[in-house]
C-alpha positions in Angstrom: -68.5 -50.8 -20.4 -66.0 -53.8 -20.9 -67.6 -57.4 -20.2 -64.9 -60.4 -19.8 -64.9 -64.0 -20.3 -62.2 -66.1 -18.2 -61.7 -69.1 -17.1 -59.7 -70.0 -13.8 -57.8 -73.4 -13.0 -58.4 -74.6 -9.5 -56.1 -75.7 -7.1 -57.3 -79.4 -7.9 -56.4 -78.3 -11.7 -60.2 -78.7 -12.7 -61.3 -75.4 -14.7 -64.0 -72.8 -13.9 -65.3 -70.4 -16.9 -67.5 -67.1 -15.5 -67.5 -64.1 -16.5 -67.7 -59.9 -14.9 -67.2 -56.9 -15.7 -63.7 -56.0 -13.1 -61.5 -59.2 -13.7 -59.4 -57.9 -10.5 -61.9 -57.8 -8.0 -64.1 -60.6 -9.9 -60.6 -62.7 -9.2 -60.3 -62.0 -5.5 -63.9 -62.4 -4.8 -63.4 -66.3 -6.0 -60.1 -66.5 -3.8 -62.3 -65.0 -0.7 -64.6 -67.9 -0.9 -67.5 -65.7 -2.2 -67.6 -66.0 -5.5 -68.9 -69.7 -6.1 -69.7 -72.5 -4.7 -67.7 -74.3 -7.3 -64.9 -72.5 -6.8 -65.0 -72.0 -3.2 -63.9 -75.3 -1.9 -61.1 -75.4 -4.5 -59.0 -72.5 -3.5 -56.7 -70.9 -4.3 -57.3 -70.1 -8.0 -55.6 -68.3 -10.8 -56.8 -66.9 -13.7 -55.1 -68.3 -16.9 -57.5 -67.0 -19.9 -59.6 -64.4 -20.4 -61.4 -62.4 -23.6 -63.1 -59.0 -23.7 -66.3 -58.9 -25.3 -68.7 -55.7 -26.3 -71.6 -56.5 -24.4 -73.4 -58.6 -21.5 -75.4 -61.2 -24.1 -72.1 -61.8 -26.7 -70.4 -62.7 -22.9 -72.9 -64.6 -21.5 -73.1 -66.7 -25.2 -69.1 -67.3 -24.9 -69.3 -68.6 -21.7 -71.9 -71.1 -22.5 -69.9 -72.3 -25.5 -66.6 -72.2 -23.4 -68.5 -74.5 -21.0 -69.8 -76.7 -23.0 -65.8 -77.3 -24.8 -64.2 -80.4 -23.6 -60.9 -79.7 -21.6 -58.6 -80.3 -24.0 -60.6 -77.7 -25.5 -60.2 -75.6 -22.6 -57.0 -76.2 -22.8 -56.1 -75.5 -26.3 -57.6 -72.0 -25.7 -55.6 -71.2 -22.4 -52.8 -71.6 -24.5 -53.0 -68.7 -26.9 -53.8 -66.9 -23.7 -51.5 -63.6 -23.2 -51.5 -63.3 -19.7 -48.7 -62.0 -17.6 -46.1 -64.2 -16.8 -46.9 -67.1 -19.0 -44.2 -67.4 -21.8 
């Protein structure tokens, strides 16, 4: 089993760092409204980063130290991100 990492940028352009194991349906549960209450009232969202990791605890440690990066930070990461249809 695959666990992800990923952050999402809100429509207000504030970011959101979780992570799942299905990206897909992790993705359209936060565009549904169900995913968080963060996220929820900040629709739509889009992912722009996301890393794979082996297991749950080495996901749930790089989403602590995600969150706790400043956004320029954030930022800096989302840029070596290779996710479709960024250039």
């Amino acid at each position: 089993m695959a666990f992800y990492v990923y952050l999402l940028e809100c429509c207000d352009k504030s970011l959101y760092c979780g992570w799942t194991i299905d990206l897909k349906k992790r993705l359209k549960k936060h565009n549904e409204g169900k995913a968080s209450k963060y996220t929820s009232v900040r629709l739509p969202v889009r992912a722009v980063f996301f890393e794979k990791v082996k297991t749950k605890s080495l996901a749930l440690k790089r989403e602590f130290e995600i969150k706790s990066f400043s956004r320029k930070k954030k930022l800096a990461l989302i840029a070596t991100s290779r996710l479709p249809g960024k250039s």
